[in-house]
TILO-934526 format. One record per residue (C-alpha): residue number from 1; residue in three letters; x, y, z. Coordinates in pm, whole numbers. Each point is the difference from the previous one (the first is absolute). Layout:
# TILO-934526
     n   res       px       py       pz
   NUM   ALA        X        Y        Z
...
# end
This chain:
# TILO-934526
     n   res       px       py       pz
     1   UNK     2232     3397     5569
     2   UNK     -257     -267       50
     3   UNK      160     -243      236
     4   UNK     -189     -281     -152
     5   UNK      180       73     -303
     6   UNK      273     -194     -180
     7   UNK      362      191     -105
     8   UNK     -119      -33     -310
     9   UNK     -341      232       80
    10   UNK      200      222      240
    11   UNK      211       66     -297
    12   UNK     -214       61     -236
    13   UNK     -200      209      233
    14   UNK      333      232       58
    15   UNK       52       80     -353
    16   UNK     -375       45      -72
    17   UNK      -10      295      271
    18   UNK      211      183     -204
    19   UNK      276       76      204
    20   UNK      368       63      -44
    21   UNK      308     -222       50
    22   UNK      116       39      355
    23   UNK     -411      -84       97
    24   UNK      -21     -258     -281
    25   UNK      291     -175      213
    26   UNK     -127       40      314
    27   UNK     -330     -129      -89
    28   UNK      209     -330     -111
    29   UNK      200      -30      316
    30   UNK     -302       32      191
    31   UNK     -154     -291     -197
    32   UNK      298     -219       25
    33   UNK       23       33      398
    34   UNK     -234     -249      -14
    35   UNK       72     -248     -316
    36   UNK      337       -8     -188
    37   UNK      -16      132     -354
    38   UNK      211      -47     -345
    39   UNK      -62      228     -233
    40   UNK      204      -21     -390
    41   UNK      -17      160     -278
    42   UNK      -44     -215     -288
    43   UNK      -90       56     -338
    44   UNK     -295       85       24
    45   UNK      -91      181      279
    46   UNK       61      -42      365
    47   UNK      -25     -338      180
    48   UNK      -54      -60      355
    49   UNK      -41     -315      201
    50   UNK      -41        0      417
    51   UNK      -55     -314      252
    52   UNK     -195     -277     -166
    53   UNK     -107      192     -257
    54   UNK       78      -49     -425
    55   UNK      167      285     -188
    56   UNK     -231      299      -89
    57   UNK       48      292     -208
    58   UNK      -31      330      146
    59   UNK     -211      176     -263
    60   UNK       35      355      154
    61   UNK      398       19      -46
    62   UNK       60       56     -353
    63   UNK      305      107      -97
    64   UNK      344     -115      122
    65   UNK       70      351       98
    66   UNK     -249      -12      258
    67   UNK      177     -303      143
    68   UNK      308      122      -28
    69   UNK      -69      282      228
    70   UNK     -171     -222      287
    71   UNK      335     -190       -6
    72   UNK      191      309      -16
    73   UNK     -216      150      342
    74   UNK       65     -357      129
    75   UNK      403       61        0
    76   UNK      -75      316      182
    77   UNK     -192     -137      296
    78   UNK      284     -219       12
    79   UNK      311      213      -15
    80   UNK     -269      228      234
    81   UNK       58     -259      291
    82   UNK      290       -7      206
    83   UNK      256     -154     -248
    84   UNK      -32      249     -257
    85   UNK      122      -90     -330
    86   UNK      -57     -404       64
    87   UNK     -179      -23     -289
    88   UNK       92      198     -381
    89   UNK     -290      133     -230
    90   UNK       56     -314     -232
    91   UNK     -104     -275      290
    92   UNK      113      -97      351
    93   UNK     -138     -202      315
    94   UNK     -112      187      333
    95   UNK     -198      -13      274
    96   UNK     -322      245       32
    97   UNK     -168       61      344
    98   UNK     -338      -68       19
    99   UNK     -159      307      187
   100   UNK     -307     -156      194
   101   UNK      256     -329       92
   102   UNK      277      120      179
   103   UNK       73     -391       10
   104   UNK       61      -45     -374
   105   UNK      112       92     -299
   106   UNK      -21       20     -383
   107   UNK      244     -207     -203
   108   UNK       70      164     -288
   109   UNK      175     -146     -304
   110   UNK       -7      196     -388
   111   UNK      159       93     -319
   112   UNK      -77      287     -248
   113   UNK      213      -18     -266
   114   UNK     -138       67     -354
   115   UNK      -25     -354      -42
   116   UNK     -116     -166      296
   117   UNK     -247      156      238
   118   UNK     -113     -180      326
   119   UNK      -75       42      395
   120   UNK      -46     -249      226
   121   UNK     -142       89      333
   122   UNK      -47     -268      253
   123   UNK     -143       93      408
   124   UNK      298     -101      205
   125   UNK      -65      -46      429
   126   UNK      376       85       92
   127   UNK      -83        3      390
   128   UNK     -203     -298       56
   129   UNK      331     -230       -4
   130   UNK      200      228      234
   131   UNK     -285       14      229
   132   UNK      -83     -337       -1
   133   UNK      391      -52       59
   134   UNK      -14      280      291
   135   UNK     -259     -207      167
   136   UNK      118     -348      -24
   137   UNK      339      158      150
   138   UNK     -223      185      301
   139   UNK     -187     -359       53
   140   UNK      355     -156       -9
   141   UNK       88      256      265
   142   UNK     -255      -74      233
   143   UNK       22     -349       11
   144   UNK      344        9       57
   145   UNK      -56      238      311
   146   UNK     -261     -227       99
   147   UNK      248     -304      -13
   148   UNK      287      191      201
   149   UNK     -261       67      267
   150   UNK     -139     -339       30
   151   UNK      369     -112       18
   152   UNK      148      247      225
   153   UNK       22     -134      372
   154   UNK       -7      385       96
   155   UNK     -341       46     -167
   156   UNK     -204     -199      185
   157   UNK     -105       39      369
   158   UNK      259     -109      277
   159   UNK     -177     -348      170
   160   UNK      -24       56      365
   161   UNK      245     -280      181
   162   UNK     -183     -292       83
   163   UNK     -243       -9     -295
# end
């Protein structure tokens, strides 16, 4: 995948190659570590729109089948994490690890039921809060160790007498 490229393009490039589902859908989670993604199907065809950019059709993905069963290898990565079963086959909400970011994580929201097909991926940093949390506490720490010191008689040197 061109990194240059758009969802869209890294999309289109994964079904293009030819391969099957389970690559199809890695392909697309790849993509979407970097830029959310919505992908529906509609009438005709399959839509998707990503970060500041309008709806496009995905020209490549032509039948609803074909969705189907991205949405249906979606539901097992979920289940595949360590709630299994948090999601069913027909739609669900989970979080994905992203494999080169130990520090966040795919949101995943979808349904696949014969009337409504969608997935919403979005690039969630889970850690950065706790961390910056973490280290505000650790500063808070510190200061407050420095403060006891500066304020504890015992800290400081004894004055000789007469000084």
């Amino acid at each position: 995948m061109n990194l240059t490229s758009t969802p869209t393009d890294a999309i289109q490039d994964a079904l293009r190659s030819n391969t099957g589902v389970v690559e199809f859908v890695d392909n697309l989670l790849c993509a979407c570590a970097r830029d959310g993604v919505h992908l529906r199907w509609e009438t005709d065809g399959c839509h998707v729109w990503h970060r500041g950019n309008p709806k496009a059709k995905i020209e490549t993905l032509q039948t609803k089948s074909q969705f189907r069963a991205v949405l249906a290898r979606i539901a097992a990565l979920c289940n595949e994490q360590k709630k299994s079963n948090s999601v069913s086959p027909y739609g669900g909400q989970a979080m994905l690890p992203v494999a080169a970011d130990q520090e966040a994580s795919l949101s995943i929201a979808f349904v696949n039921t014969p009337d409504t097909q969608f997935l919403e991926i979005h690039l969630v940093r889970q850690n950065f809060r706790k961390r910056l949390r973490d280290k505000m506490e650790e500063l808070d720490r510190v200061l407050d160790q420095t403060e006891e010191s500066i304020n504890d008689p015992a800290t400081h040197l004894a004055k000789p007498n007469g000084i």
